[in-house]
C-alpha positions in Angstrom: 0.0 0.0 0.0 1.3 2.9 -1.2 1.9 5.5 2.0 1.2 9.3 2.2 5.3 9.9 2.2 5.7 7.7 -0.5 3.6 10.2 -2.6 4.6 13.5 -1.2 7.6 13.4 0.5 6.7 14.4 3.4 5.9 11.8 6.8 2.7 12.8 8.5 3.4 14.6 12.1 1.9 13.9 15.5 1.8 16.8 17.4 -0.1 18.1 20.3 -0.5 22.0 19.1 -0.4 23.4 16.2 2.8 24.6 14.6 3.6 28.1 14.6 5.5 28.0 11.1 5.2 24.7 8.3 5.6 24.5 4.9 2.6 24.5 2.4 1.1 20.9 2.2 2.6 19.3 5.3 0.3 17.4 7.1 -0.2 16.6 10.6 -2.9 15.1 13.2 -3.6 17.6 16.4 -3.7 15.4 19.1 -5.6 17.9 21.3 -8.6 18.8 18.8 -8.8 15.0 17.2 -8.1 16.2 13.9 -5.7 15.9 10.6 -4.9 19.3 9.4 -2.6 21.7 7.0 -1.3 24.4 6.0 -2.9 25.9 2.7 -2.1 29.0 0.2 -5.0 32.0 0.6 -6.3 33.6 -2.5 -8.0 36.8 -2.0 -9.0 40.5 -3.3 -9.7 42.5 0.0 -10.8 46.5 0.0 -7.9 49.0 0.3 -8.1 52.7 0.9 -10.1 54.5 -1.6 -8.7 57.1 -3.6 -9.3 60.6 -2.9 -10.3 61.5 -6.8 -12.6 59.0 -8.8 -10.2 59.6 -12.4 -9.7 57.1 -15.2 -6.1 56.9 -17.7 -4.2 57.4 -14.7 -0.4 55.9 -14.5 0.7 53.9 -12.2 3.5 52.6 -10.3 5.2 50.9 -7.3 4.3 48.3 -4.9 1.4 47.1 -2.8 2.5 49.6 0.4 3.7 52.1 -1.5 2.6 53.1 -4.6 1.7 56.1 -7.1 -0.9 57.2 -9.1 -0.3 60.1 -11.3 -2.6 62.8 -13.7 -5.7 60.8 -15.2 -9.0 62.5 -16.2 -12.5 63.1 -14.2 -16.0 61.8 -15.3 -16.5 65.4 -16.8 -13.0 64.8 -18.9 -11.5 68.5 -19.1 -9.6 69.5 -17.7 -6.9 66.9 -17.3 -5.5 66.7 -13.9 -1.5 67.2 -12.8 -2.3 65.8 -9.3 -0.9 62.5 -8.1 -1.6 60.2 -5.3 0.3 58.0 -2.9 -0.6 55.1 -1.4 1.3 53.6 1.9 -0.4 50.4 2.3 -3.6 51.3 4.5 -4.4 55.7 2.9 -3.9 57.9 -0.1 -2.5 61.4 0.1 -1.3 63.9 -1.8 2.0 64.3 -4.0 3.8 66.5 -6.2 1.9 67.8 -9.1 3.1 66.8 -12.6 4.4 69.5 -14.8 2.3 68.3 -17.9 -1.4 67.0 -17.3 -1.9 64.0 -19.0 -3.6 61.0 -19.4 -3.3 57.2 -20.3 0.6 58.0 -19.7 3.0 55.3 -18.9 4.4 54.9 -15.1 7.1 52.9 -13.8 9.9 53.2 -10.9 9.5 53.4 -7.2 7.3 55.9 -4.7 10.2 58.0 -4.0 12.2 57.5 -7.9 9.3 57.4 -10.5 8.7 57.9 -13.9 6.0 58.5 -16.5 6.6 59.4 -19.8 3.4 60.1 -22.8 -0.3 60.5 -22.3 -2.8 62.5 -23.9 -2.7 66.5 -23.1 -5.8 67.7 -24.8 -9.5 66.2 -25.0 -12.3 67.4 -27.1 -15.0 64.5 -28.1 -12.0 62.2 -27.6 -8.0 62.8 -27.2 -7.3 65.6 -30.0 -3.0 65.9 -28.7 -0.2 64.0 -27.3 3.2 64.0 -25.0 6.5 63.1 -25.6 7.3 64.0 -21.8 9.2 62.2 -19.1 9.1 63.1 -16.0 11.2 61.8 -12.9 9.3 61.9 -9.2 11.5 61.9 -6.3 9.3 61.6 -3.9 8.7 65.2 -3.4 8.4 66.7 -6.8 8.3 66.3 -10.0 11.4 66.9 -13.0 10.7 67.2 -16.6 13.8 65.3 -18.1 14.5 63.9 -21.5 11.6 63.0 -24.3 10.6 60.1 -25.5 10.8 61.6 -28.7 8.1 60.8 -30.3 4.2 61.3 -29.0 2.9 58.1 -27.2 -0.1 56.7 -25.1 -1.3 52.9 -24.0 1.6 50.6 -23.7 3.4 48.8 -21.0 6.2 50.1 -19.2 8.7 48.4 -16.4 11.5 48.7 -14.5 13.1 51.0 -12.7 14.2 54.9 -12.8 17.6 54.3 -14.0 16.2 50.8 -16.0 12.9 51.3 -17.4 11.2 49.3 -20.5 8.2 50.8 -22.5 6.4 47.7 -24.6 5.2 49.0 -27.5 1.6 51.1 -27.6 0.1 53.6 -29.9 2.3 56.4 -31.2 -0.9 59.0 -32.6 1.7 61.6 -34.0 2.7 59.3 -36.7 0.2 56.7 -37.0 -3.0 56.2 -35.4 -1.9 52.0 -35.4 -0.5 50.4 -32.9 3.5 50.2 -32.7 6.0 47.0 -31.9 8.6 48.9 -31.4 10.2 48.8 -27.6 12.4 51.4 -26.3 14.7 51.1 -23.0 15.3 54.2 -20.5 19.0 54.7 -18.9 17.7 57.5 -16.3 18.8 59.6 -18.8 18.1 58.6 -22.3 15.6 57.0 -24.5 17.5 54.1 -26.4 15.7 51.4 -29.0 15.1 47.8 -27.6 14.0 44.8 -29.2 11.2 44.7 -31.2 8.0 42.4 -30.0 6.7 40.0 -32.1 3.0 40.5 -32.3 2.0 43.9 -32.5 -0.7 45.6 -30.0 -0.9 48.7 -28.2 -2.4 47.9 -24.9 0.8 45.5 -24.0 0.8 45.2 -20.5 4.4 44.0 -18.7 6.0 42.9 -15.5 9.5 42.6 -14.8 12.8 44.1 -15.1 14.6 46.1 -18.1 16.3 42.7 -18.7 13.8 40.2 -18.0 10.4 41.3 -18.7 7.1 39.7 -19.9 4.7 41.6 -21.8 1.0 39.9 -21.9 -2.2 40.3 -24.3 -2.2 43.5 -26.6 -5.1 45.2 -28.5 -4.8 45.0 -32.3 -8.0 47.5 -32.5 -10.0 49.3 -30.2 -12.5 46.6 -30.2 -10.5 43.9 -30.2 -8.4 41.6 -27.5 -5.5 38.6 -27.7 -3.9 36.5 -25.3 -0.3 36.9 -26.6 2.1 36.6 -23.7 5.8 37.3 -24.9 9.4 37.5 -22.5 12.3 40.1 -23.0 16.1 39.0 -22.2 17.2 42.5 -22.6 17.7 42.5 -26.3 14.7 40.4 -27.7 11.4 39.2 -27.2 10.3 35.1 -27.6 6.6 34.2 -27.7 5.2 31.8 -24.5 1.8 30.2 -23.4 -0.8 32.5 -24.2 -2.9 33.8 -21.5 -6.3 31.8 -20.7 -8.4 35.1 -21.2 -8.5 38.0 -24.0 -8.3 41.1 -22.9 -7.4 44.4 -24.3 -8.4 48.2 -25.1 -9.4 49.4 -21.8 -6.1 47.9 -20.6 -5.5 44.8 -18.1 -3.2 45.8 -15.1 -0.1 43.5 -14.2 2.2 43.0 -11.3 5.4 40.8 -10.4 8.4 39.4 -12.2 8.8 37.5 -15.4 8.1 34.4 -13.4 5.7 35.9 -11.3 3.1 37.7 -12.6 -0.2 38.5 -11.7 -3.2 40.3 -14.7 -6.5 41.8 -13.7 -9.2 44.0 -14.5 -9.7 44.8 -18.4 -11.8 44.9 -21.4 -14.0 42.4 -22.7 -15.2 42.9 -18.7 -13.8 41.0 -16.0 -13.5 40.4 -12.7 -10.9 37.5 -13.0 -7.2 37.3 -12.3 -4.7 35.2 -13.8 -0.9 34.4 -12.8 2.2 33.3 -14.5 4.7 31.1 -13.2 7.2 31.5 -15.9 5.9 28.5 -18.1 2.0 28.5 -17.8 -1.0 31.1 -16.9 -4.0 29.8 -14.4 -7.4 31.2 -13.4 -6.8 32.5 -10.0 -9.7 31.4 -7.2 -9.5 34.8 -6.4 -12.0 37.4 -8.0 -11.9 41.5 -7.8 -14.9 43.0 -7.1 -15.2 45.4 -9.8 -14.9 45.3 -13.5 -13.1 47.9 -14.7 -10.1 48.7 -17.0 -6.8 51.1 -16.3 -6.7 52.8 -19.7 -3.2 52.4 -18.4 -0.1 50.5 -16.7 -1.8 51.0 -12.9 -1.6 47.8 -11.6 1.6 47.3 -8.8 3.3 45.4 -6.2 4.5 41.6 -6.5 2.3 38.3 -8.5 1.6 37.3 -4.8 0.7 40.9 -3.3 -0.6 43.3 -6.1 -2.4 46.0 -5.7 -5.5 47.6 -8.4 -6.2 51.3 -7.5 -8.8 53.4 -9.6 -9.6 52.7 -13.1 -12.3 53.1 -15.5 -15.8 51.3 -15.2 -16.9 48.8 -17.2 -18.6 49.8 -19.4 -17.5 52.6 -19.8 -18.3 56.2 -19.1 -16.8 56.7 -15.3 -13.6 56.7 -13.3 -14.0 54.9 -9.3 -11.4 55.5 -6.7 -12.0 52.1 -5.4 -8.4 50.3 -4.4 -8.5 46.3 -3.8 -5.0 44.3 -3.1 -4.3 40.8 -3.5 -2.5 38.5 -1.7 -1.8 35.0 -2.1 0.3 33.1 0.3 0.3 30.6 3.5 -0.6 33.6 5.8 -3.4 35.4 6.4 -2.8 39.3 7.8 -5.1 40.6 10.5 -5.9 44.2 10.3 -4.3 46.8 12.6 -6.7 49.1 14.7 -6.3 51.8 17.0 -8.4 52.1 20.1 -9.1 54.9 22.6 -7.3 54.9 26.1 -7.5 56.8 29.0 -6.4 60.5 29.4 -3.2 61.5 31.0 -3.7 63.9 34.0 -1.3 66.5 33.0 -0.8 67.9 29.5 2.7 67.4 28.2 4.5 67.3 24.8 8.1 66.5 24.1 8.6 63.6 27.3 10.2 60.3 27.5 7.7 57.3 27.9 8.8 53.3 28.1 7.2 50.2 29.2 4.4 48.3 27.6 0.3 48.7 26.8 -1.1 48.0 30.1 2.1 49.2 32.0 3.6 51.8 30.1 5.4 55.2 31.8 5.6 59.4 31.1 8.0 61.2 32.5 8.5 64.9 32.1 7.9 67.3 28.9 6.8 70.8 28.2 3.2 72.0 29.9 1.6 73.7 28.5 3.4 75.5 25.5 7.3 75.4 24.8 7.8 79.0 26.5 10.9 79.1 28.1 12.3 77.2 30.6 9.3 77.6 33.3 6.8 75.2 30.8 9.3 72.2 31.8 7.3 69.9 34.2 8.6 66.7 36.7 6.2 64.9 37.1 5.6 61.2 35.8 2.6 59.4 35.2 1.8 55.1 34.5 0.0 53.6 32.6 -2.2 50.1 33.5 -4.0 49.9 30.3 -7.0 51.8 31.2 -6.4 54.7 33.4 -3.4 57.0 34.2 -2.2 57.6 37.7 0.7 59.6 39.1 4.5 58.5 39.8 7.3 59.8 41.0 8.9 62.7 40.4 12.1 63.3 38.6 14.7 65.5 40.1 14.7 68.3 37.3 12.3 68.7 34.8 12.8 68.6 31.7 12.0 68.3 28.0 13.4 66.2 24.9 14.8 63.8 26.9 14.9 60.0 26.0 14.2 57.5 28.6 14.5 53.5 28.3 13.0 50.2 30.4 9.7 48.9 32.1 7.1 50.6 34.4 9.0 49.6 37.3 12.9 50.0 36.4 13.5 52.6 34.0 16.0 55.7 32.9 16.0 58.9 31.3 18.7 60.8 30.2 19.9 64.2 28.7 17.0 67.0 27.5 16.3 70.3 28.1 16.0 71.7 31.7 15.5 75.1 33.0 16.5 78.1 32.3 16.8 76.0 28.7 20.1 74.8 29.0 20.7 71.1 27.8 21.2 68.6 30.8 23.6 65.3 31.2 21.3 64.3 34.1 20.5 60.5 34.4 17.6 59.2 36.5 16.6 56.0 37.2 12.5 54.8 38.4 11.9 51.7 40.4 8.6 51.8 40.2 7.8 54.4 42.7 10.7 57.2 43.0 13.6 58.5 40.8 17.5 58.8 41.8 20.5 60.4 40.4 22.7 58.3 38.8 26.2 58.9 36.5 25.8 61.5 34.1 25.2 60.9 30.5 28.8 62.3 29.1 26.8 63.9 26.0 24.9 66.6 27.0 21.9 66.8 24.1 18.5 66.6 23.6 15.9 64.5 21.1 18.5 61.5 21.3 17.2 58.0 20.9 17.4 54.7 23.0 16.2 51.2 23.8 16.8 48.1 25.9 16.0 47.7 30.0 17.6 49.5 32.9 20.6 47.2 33.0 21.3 47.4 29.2 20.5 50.0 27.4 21.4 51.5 24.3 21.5 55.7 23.8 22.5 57.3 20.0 21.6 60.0 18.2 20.4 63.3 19.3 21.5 66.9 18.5 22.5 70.2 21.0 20.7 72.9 22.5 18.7 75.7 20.8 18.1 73.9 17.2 21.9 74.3 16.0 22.9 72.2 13.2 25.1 69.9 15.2 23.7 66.0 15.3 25.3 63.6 17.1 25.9 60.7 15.9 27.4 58.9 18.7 26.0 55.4 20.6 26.5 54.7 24.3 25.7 51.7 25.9 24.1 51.9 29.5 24.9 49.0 32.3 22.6 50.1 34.8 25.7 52.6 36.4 27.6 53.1 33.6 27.9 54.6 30.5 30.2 53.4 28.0 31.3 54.6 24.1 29.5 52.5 21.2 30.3 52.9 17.4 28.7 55.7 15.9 25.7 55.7 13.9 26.1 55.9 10.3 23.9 58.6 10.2 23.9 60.8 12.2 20.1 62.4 13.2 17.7 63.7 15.9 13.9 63.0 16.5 14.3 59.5 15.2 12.9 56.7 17.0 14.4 52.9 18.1 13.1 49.6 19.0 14.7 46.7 20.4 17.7 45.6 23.2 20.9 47.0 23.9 22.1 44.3 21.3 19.4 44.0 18.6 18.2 47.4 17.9 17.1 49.2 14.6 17.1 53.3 14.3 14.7 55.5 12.5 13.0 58.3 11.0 14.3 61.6 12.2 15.7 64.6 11.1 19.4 66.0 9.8 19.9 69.3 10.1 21.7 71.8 7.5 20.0 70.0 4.2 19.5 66.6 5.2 16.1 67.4 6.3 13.7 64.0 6.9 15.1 60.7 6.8 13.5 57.6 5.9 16.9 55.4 6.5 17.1 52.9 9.0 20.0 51.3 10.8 20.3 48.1 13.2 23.0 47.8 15.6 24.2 44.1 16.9 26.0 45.2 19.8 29.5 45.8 18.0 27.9 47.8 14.5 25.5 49.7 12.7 24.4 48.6 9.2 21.8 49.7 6.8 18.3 48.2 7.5 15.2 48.4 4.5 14.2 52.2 4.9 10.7 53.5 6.2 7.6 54.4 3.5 8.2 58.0 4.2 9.9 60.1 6.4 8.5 60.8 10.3 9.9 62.9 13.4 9.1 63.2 16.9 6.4 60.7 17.2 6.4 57.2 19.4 7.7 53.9 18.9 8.2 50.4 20.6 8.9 46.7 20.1 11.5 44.6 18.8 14.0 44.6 15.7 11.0 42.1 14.2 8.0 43.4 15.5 8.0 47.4 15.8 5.6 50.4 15.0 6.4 54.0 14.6 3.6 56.4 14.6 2.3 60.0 14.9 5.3 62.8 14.4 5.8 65.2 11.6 6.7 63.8 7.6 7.7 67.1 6.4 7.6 70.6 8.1 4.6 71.9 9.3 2.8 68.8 8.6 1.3 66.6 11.7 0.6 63.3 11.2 -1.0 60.4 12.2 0.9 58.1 10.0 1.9 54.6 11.6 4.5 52.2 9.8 5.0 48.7 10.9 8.1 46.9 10.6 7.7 43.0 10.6 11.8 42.2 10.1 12.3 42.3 6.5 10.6 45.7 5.3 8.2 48.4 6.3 4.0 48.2 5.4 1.2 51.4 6.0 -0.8 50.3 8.5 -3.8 51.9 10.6 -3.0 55.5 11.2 -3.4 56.7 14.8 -6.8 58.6 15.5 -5.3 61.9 16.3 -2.4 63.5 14.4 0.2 64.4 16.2 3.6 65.3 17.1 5.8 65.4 20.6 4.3 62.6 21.6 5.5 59.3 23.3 4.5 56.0 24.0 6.2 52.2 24.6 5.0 48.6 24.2 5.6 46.3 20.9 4.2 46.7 17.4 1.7 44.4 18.3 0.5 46.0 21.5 1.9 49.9 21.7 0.5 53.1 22.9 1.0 56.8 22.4 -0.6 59.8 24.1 -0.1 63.7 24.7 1.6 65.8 22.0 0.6 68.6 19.4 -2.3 67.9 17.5 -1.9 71.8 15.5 0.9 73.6 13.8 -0.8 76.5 15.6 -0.5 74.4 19.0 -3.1 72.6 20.6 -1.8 69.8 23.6 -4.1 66.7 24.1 -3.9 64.3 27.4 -5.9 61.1 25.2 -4.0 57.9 24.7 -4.5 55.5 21.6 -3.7 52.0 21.9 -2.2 50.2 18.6 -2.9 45.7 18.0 -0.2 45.8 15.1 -0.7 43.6 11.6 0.0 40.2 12.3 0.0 36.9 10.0 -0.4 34.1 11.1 -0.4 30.7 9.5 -3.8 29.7 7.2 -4.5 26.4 8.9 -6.8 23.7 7.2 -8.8 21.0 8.9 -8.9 18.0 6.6 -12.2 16.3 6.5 -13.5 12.7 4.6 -16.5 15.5 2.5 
């Protein structure tokens, strides 16, 4: 008899729980709950944030947490918009304007190094002129660079903004047919690339400048194939046609050459395909929406895309409607924020530490920062519901950093009255502060991590907002403290995470041109070294966790601007999660990603202190378990 190893490979576990992390397809029998079960792939569309504007023929670009959506046109048509969108995984918000209004143009690139190129400028009872523009995004603004040089619209593009692609599409300045010419951008230049094989102007591709795959094309604007063709960098070979046609309106792609996910498009559909290199299948998955892009705005990975916007099907209408997909063998939960309790005493600019339902506040400005006499001593803790008051530090002071649990704690450095920057050290056990060893770097808005007995202190800048950032690292042993190596970056206003030995840095903010930094360094106890960057930039707001499991919320993105952004950091990159209730910035908090808080700060430019507290449950995925049953 023939045994379930024998014909997968794998032996069939006993086990009394089930396992935090399997492969896909092992199978084991729960001794507790009776059962044989496993762990299965997820298929599934879910509802992303909606778009602020409801435009159709908008580019599009990026990946599933942060992506761009530039120009497009309203239900109304003229006048074609310049604004642009971007997306960080939960929300939209606004970006740079485009210099040239288009639509139907051709995206590609990251959030923070984009580019679109073509599009049509002018509409009157249908697209009367054209664009030869490229445009580079930087995540800020928009440059007008070198042309195309010749007038295009539809098409597929790819790559990146020193390696783009554009796959074919229909060039209306000298021909109203479609093209299957390919042309590949250095950053600088425009060069010719391979020609495809089948022409079609509503190409849609996936990939890299050197390996890309281009799938289905319009002939007409009525009619639809299923060619699927792949790009080694100088030519194109045909593959497995896809199982559907679809064309003018425009499918929308996402992933690599062997991993590739269409949706959306013209005849209507609400199905999804994906490529595994060889052969295209029907995903189990459907969208909820038929509509077309009437351009490139599909993004992200074949197994986490993301379909923002679009045209109705039929015709007529733009939606802001966003959906992602995800396929995989775990299931995300959503993040939420929830109200706390209010602190007593307003405050902005303080240390906090410690967890959800035992966190600590110490110290800060009350109720404005107006000199030295706003600088208050007082500490308050947290149990998870209400707020009550600790004890008091020995000076009060703002913009310091403080480290540890409820009940064993320090904070170090600031500002103290009459303004001056203090060295002071304290240290809380649980009902009273003492003096300990000064801090032998006297700044303010540093950052740190760890407990009371090990604890880690970097960053930070002087008194007064002159240009000087530290970037120096000192370890903390509970008496003393002792020289690290220095940051690679050196910042203020950033926040950390983790143990005296496993911690990542932040966010923050460099002074004399640097302004806000999205760059993110981990230290192992002997060295810094460069960790995936954050979405966007953010300064002065709250964080907690662990290297693997951390949140950093509220704070400023650029200057004036408040925010309630929150980013989540799972160990291998950043996602846009639930932003906090109440923008803010000067606030503080502690706990983990999966469990944090923040409270107090600056909800106004012009401003305004609050005493509420938020509580954070963080994104977490866990395992798509399967009973296996005889029906």
């Amino acid at each position: 008899m023939t045994t379930y190893k024998e014909l997968f490979g794998k032996a069939v576990k006993f086990l009394s729980s089930d396992p935090a992390n399997d492969a896909e397809g092992q199978v084991w029998y729960n001794s507790t709950s009776g059962t044989f079960k496993s762990v299965v792939v997820s298929n599934a569309w879910s509802a992303g944030g909606n778009l602020s504007n409801s435009f159709a023929g908008r580019a599009g670009f990026g990946t599933q947490s942060a992506t761009m959506m530039v120009s497009g046109y309203p239900p109304s048509v003229p006048p074609i918009s310049v604004a642009t969108e971007e997306y960080n995984g939960y929300s939209w918000t606004t970006g740079g304007n485009v210099n040239t209004a288009r639509a139907m143009g051709l995206g590609f690139g990251t959030q923070t190094a984009g580019v679109v190129v073509g599009g049509g400028t002018t509409f009157s009872a249908g697209f009367t002129t054209f664009t030869d523009a490229t445009e580079e995004y930087n995540g800020t603004a928009w440059t007008t660079v070198n042309p195309f040089g010749e007038n295009i619209w539809y098409g597929g593009t790819v790559g990146t903004q020193t390696a783009g692609l554009n796959v074919a599409g229909l060039f209306p300045s000298s021909s109203p047919t479609s093209q299957n010419t390919t042309k590949e951008y250095d950053g600088t230049n425009w060069t010719a690339g391979g020609n495809i094989n089948v022409t079609g102007q509503a190409r849609r591709g996936s990939g890299i400048q050197t390996v890309a795959l281009a799938a289905t094309k319009a002939p007409s604007p009525t009619g639809a194939t299923s060619v699927t063709e792949e790009y080694n960098g100088s030519a194109w070979t045909a593959s497995n046609p896809t199982n559907s046609s679809r064309g003018f309106r425009g499918i929308s792609s996402a992933g690599t050459q062997n991993s590739t996910l269409i949706f959306g498009g013209e005849p209507a559909t609400t199905e999804s395909e994906f490529y595994d290199g060889t052969t295209w299948t029907v995903s189990p998955a459907n969208n909820s929406t038929t509509k077309g892009s009437s351009s490139q705005i599909g993004g992200g990975t074949g197994t986490a895309a993301i379909f923002p916007g679009g045209e109705l099907i039929p015709p007529g209408a733009g939606t802001n409607i966003t959906e992602e997909y995800n396929s995989g063998i775990y299931i995300k939960s959503t993040s939420a924020w929830a109200s706390g309790g209010n602190m007593t005493n307003k405050r902005v600019f303080f240390a906090g530490s410690g967890t959800q339902d035992a966190g600590l506040v110490s110290g800060g400005l009350w109720p404005a920062p107006a000199g030295g006499a706003g600088r208050i001593d007082n500490t308050e803790e947290y149990n998870g519901s209400s707020w009550s008051s600790g004890g008091v530090l020995s000076v009060g002071r703002s913009q310091h950093t403080g480290f540890g649990t409820q009940t064993a704690a320090v904070v170090s450095t600031g500002v103290a009255p009459p303004g001056s920057v203090s060295n002071v050290t304290e240290e809380y056990n649980g009902t009273s502060w003492t003096t300990g060893n000064v801090n032998p770097l006297s700044l303010r808005d540093a950052s740190s991590s760890g407990i009371l007995t090990a604890g880690l202190f970097f960053a930070g800048t002087a008194a007064g907002g002159a240009p000087y950032m530290s970037s120096a690292t000192l370890e903390y042993d509970g008496t003393n403290w002792t020289s690290g190596v220095s940051l690679g970056t050196a910042r203020y206003g950033g926040g950390a995470a983790g143990t005296q030995t496993d911690t990542l840095g932040f966010g923050g903010y460099r002074s004399g041109g640097g302004g806000f930094q999205t760059n993110v360094e981990s230290y192992d106890g002997s060295s810094w070294t460069s960790s995936p960057s954050l979405i966007r930039p953010q300064f002065s707001g709250s964080s907690g966790g662990t290297v693997s499991s951390q949140a950093w919320f509220g704070g400023g993105k650029d200057s004036p601007s408040i925010t309630g952004f929150t980013q989540q950091y799972d160990g291998t990159g950043w996602v846009g999660v639930a932003p906090m209730s109440t923008a803010r910035v000067g606030s503080s908090g502690g706990g983990s990603s999966p469990a944090g808080f923040g409270a107090g700060g600056y909800t106004t430019t012009a401003p305004s202190v609050v005493v509420n507290t938020e509580e954070f449950t963080g994104e977490i995925s866990n395992l798509n378990y399967k009973t296996i049953t005889t029906s």
